[in-house]
C-alpha positions in Angstrom: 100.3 101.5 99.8 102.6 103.0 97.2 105.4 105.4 98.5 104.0 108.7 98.5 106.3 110.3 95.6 105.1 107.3 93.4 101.3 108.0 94.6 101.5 111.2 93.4 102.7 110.4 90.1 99.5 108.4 89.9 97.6 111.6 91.0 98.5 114.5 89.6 97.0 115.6 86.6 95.1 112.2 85.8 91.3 111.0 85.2 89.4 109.1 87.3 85.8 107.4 87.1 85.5 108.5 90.8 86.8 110.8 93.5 86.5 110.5 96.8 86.9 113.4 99.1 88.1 112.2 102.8 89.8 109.4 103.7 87.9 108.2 107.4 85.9 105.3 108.4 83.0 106.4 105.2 85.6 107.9 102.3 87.7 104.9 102.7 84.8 102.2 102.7 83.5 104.2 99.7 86.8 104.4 97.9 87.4 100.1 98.6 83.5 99.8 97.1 84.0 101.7 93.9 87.5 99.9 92.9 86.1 96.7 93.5 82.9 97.8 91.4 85.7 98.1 88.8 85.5 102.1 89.0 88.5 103.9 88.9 89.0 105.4 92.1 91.2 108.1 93.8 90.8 109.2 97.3 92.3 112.3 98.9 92.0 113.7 102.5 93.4 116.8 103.9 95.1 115.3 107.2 95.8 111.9 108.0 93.6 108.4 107.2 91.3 108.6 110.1 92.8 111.4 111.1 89.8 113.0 113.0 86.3 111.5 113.7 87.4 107.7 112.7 90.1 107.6 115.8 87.8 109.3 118.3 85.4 106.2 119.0 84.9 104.1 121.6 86.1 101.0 120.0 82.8 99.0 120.1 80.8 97.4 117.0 77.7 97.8 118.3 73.6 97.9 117.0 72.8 100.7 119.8 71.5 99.6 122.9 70.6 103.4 123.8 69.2 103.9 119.9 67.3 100.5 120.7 65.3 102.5 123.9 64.8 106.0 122.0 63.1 104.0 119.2 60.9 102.1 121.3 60.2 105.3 123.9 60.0 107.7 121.1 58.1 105.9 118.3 61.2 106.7 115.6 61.6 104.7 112.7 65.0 106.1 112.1 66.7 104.9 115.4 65.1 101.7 114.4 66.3 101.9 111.6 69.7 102.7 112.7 70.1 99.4 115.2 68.4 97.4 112.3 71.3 98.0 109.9 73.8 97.9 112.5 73.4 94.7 114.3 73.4 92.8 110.9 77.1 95.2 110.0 78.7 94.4 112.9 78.9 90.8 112.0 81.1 91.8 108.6 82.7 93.8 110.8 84.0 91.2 112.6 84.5 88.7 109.8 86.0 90.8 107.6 88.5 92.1 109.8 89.1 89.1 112.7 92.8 90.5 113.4 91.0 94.1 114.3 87.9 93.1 115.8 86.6 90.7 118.9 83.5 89.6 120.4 82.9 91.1 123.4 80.5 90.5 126.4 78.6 93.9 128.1 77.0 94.1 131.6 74.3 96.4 132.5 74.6 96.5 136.4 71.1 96.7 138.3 70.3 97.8 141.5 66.9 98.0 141.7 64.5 94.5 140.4 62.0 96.7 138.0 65.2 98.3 136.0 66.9 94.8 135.8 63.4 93.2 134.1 63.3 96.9 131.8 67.2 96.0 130.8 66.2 91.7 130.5 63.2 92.7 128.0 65.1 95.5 126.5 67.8 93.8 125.2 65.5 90.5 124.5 64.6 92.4 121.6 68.2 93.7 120.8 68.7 90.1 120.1 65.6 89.4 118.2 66.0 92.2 116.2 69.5 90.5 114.7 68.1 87.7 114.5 70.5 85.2 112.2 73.6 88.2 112.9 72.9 87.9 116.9 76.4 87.4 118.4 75.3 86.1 121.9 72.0 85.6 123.8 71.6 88.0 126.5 71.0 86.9 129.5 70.3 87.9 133.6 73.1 87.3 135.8 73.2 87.0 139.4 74.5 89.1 142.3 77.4 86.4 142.9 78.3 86.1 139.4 78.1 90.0 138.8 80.7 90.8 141.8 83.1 87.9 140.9 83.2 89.4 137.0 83.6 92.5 138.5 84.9 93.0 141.9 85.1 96.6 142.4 81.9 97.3 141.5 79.9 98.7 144.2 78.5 96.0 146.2 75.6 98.2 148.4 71.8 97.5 146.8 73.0 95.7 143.7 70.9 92.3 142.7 72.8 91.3 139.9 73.2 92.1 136.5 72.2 91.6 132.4 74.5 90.6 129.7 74.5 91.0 126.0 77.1 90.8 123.4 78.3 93.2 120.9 81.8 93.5 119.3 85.0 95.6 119.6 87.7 97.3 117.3 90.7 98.9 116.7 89.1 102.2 114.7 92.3 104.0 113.4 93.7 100.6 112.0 90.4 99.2 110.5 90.3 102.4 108.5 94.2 102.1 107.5 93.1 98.5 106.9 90.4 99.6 104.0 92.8 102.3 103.0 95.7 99.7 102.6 93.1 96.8 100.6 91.6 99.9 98.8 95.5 100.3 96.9 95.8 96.8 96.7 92.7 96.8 94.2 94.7 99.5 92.6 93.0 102.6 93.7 95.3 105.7 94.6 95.0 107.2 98.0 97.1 110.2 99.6 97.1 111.8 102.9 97.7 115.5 103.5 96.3 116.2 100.1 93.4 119.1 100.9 90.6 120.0 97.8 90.6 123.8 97.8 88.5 124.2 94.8 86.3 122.7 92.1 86.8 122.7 88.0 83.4 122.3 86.0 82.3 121.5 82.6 80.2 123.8 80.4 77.1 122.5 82.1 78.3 123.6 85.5 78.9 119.8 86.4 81.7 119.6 88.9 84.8 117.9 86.4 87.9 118.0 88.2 89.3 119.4 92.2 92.4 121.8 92.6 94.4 119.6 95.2 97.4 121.1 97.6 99.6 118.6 98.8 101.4 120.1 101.8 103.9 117.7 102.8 105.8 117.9 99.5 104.1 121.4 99.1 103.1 120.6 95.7 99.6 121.6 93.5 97.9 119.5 91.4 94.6 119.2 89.5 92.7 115.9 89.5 90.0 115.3 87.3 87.0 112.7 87.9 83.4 111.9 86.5 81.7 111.5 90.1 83.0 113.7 92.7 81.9 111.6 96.5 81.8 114.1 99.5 82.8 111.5 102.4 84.4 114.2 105.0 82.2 113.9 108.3 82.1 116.9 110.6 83.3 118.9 107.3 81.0 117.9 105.0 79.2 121.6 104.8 82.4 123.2 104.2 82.6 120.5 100.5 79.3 121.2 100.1 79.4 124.8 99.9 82.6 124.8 97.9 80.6 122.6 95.2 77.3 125.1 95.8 78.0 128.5 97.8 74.2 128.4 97.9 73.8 124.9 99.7 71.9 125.2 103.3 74.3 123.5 106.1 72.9 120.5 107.3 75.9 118.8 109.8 75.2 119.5 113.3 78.4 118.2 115.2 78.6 116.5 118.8 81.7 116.2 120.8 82.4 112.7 122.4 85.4 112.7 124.5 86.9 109.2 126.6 89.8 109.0 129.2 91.7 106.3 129.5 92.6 104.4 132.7 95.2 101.4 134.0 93.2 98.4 133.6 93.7 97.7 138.0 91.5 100.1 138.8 88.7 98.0 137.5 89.8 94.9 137.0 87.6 92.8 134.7 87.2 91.0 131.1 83.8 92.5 130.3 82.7 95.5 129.6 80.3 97.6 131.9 77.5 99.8 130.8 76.2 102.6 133.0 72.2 102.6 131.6 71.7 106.3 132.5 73.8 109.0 133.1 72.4 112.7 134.8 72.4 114.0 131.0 70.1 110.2 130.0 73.2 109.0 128.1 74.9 106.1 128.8 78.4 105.5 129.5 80.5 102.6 128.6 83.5 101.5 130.6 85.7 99.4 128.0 88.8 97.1 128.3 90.8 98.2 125.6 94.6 97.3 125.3 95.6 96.7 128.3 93.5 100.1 129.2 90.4 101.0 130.6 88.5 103.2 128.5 85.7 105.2 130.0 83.1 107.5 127.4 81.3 109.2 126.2 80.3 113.0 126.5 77.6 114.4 124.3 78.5 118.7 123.4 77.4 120.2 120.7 80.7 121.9 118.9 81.5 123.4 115.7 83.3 122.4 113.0 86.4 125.0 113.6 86.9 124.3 117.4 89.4 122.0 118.9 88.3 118.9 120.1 89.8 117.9 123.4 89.2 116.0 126.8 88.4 118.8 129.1 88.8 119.3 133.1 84.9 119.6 132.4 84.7 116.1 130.7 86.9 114.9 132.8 84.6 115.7 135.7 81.5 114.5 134.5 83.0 110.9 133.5 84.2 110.7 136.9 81.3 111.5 138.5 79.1 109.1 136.8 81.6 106.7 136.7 82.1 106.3 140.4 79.0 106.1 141.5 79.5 102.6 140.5 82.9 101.7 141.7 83.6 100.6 145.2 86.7 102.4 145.2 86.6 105.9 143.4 89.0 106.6 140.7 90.7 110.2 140.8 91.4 112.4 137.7 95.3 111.5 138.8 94.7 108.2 137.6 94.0 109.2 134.0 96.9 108.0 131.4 95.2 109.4 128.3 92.3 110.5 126.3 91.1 111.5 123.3 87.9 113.6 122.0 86.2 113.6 118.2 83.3 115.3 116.5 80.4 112.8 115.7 78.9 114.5 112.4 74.9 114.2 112.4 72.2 115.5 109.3 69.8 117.6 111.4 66.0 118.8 110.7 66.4 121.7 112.7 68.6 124.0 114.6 66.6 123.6 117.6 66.9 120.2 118.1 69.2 118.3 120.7 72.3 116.5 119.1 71.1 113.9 121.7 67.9 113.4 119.7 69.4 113.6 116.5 68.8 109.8 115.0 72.5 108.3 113.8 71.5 107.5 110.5 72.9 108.0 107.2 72.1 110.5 104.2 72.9 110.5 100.7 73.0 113.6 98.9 73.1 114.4 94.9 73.4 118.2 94.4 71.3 118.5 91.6 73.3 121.8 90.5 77.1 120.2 90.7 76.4 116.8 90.6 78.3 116.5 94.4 77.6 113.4 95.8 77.7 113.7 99.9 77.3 110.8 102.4 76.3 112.5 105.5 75.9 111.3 108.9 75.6 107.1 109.9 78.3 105.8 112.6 81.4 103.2 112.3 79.4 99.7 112.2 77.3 100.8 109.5 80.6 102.3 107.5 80.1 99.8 104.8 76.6 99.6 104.2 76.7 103.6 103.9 79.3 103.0 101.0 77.4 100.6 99.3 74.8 102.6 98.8 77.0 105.7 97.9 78.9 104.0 95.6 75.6 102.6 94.0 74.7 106.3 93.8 77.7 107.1 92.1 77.0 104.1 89.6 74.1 105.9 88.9 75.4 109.3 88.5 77.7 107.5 86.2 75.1 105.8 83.7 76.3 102.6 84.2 74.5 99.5 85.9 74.0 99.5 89.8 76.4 96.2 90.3 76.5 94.4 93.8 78.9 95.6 96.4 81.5 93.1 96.5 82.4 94.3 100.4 80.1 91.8 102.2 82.5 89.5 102.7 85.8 91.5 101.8 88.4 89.6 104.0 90.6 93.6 104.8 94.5 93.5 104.4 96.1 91.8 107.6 93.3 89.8 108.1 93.9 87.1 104.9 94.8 83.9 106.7 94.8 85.5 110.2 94.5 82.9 113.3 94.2 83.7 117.2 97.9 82.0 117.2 99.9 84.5 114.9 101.6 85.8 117.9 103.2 82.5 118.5 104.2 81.8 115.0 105.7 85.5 115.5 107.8 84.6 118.4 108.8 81.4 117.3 110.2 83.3 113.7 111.9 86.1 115.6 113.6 86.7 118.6 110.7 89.0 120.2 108.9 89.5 123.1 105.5 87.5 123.3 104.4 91.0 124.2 106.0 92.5 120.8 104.1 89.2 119.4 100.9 89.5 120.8 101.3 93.8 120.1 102.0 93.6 116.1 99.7 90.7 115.2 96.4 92.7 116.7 97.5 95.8 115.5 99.0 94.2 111.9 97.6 90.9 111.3 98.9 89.3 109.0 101.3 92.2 107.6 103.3 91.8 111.1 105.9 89.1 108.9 106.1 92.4 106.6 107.2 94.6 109.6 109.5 91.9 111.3 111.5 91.0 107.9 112.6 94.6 108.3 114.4 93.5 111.6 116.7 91.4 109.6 118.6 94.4 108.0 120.0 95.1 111.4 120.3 99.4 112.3 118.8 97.9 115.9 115.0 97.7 114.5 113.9 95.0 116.1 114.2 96.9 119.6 111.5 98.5 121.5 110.9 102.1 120.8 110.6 102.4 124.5 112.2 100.5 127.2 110.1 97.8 128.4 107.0 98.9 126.1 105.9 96.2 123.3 106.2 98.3 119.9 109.3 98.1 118.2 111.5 100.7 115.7 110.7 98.4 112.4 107.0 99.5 112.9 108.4 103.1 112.2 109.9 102.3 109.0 107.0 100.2 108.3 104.4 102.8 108.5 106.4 105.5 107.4 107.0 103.1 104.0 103.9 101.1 103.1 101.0 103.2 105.0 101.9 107.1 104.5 102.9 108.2 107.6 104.2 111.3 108.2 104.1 112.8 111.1 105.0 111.6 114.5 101.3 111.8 115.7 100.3 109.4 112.1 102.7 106.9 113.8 102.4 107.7 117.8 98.5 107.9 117.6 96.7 106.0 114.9 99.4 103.6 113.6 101.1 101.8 116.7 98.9 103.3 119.2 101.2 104.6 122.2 99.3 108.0 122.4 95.8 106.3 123.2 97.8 104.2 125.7 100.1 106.8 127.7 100.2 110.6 127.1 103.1 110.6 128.8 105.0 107.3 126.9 103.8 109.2 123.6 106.2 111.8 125.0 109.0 110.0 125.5 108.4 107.9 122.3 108.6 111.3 120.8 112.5 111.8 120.0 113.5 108.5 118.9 110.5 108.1 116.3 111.3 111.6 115.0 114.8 110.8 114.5 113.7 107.1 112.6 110.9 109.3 110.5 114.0 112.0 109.7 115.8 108.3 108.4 113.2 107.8 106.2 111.9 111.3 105.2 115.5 112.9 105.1 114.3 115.7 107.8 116.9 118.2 108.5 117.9 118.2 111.7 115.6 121.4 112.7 112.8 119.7 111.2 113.5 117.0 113.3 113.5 118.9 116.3 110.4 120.9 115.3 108.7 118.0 114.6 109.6 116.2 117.8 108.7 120.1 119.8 105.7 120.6 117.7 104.3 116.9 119.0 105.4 117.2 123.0 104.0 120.4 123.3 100.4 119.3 121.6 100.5 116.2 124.5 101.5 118.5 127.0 98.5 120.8 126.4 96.0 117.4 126.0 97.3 117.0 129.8 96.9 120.8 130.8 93.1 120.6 129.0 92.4 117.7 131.6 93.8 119.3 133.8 96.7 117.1 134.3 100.3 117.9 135.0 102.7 118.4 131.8 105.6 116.4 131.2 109.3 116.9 129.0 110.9 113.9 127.4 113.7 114.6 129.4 111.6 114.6 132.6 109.4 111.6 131.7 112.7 109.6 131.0 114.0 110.8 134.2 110.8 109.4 135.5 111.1 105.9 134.1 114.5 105.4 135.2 113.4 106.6 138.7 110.1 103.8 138.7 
């Protein structure tokens, strides 16, 4: 992307064809499917690219096993719906983004012979039902197998297993990815940019947002034709802006995951806990070089803070372990994170649980606001294709095919499982460092490593012994709009989701790269660098963990 005084210049003040409003997993597919439609397209968001709900999932591409049941149990054509669409998504998903995404193989543990034949037919017809998109066959696996996959799962009653196949992703970088091939098309896109109000034409048609940008604290006006309301969990507060008269229909769930070292359940697969006490399921996820446990299901409001809880905390645990052969204690946590899933509801009395995860377009007949409402990650692109064909209409021009299908996304052009070794054998890395930038890069590692070659020590870890390395700073910081140290900590290089306690310590020396970069003051620098520490420390004291300084984690280190 285009340095962000230079994105403004292409902002402020101009006309678009379309603007999008939000810049997650939907606003950015949205925003990728109108350029490409040959619309002109600016998107805006008030925080970061996947700054809320688009970095708070659980990683998988997946149709909905648990949808899948409630369709069948409960006779609803929207769940059906819902696994339909995805199942045949998360195959783009994949292809479209091989340096982000990987097949991955799930197993349902069993301990009881009906349940394992409920689970074999069940997911017989999770296959069938994608048909030419199906990834893997599912299959019945035996006690032996089941224990050698996964040895610390609890050994007393269980007969064996079922396996099925679904996919996994990196969320916050397949959003930056459709953000990144989004500018490449030409569209503009800025961060931090927050719509405060709406201009209209003499006909009351919505013409044009008031926009505050409040990094460089600047105001602007941006005028558009079609005005797309793609902001999740805060799609009520758009929609009432555009029509104070609007009824609310987002009823928001709270999904909140801890993360684990990978020992304490050693294994390739992923598990699947069929039924928790609340009739969820849980999934229990390798996820780089983690172990990701979630999710929790609370209903929660747009205004409150999302957060892993002691409460969250307690209930993953306790389901958790009734598998494991050896307990895992809340100790043991390294991280966690927690997002609000956005849902279109009938009713006020009905449970968030029950609440079908499809999608809903929107055209306020009084504004001319189009909001996509609803839907989940795999189906991110399908949603957009039919928004975008909604603003085509709104627009008067002819509904055109979405060119997305098979849109290979930026790092993933000429990507191959061996980039890491290319890597190493270009630069004088770490396979680690290798292995790190190409899954989180693609093919745009080469762009972050040529940095190295200025010298000023880039091409040395951030952290001791940890894989990412200063260049990625400058990288983000230059090409992908980062400006804070959580943009780069959390959804660019990924240290927060790995270690609360490494974020910490990363903290000081990427504040003092992003003050390089952003010519911070040196209070600003230290405000920044306070301002991020203390948000950790209280993620830890929500879970009920102890807090941590930088100079007390480094003191740590050095100690270990």
């Amino acid at each position: 992307m285009r340095p962000r005084d230079q994105q403004l210049q292409g902002i402020a003040g101009k006309s678009f064809d379309v603007c999008v409003i939000g810049g997650g997993a939907t606003g950015a597919a949205c925003s990728l499917d109108a350029q490409l439609r040959g619309l002109r397209t600016v998107m805006l968001d008030a925080g970061d690219f996947a700054g809320a709900t688009s970095s708070a999932a659980t990683k998988i591409v997946h149709g909905g096993v648990r949808y899948l049941e409630e369709a069948i149990k409960d006779v609803d054509p929207k769940e059906y719906h819902v696994v339909v669409r995805a199942l045949h998504e998360r195959v783009r998903m994949l292809n479209n983004a091989p340096h982000l995404t990987r097949q991955l193989a799930f197993v349902v543990p069993s301990y009881h012979w009906l349940n394992a034949a409920y689970l074999d037919i069940g997911l017989k017809i999770y296959d069938w039902l994608a048909g030419s998109a199906r990834i893997a066959p599912s299959k019945y696996v035996s006690r032996e197998e089941t224990l050698e996959r996964m040895p610390n799962l609890k050994q007393e009653g269980l007969i064996g297993s079922v396996q099925y196949a679904d996919g996994q992703f990196d969320d916050a970088r397949y959003c930056l990815a459709l953000a990144q091939t989004f500018s490449e098309a030409g569209g503009n896109a800025l961060n931090y940019a927050r719509v405060t109000e709406f201009g209209r034409n003499s006909a009351g048609r919505l013409s044009s947002v008031h926009v505050t940008e409040n990094r460089a604290g600047k105001q602007f006006v941006v005028n558009a034709k079609v005005f797309i309301n793609a902001t999740g969990p805060f799609t009520d507060a758009i929609r009432t802006l555009a029509t104070p008269t609007v009824h609310k229909r987002m009823r928001l769930s709270k999904g909140a995951h801890i993360l684990f070292p990978r020992d304490v359940f050693p294994c390739k697969d992923a598990m699947l806990i069929p039924k928790t006490d609340d009739g969820r399921v849980l999934f229990v996820v390798p996820w780089r070089g983690r172990l990701l446990v979630g999710t929790t299901e609370q209903e929660v409001t747009p205004d409150e803070e999302y957060f892993v809880s002691r409460e969250d905390v307690d209930f993953m645990l306790g389901q958790l372990n009734k598998y494991l052969e050896h307990p895992v204690k809340a100790s043991q946590i390294v991280s966690g994170f927690a997002g609000a899933r956005p849902l279109v509801s009938a009713g006020e009395n009905e449970s968030t649980q029950k609440i079908a995860r499809d999608d809903v377009i929107e055209v306020d007949a009084k504004s001319g606001l189009i909001s996509i409402m609803g839907g989940k990650w795999t189906t991110h692109r399908a949603m957009a294709e039919d928004t975008v064909a909604a603003a085509q209409k709104a627009l008067g021009v002819p509904v055109t095919e979405s060119p997305t299908r098979s849109h290979v996304l930026h790092g993933g052009e000429g990507f191959s499982n061996d980039l890491s070794e290319k890597l190493t054998a270009a630069f004088p890395i770490s396979k680690e460092t290798a292995r790190h930038l190409a899954a989180k890069f693609g093919t745009a590692a080469w762009k972050v490593l040529e940095l190295t070659k200025g010298g000023a020590n880039l091409g040395q870890p951030i952290l001791s012994g940890s894989p990412q390395i200063q260049a990625e700073v400058v990288y983000c910081v230059r090409e992908e709009l980062a400006a804070t140290i959580e943009d780069i900590l959390a959804r660019r290089i990924g240290v927060q989701f790995y270690s609360w306690r490494d974020a910490i310590r990363c903290a000081p020396p990427v504040g003092k790269l992003m003050a390089q970069e952003l010519q911070w003051s040196n209070d600003q620098t230290q405000a920044a660098v306070e301002a991020y520490v203390g948000k950790i420390n209280h993620y830890l004291e929500k879970a009920g963990l102890e807090q941590e300084t930088p100079s007390g984690a480094a003191g740590r280190a050095s100690a270990d």
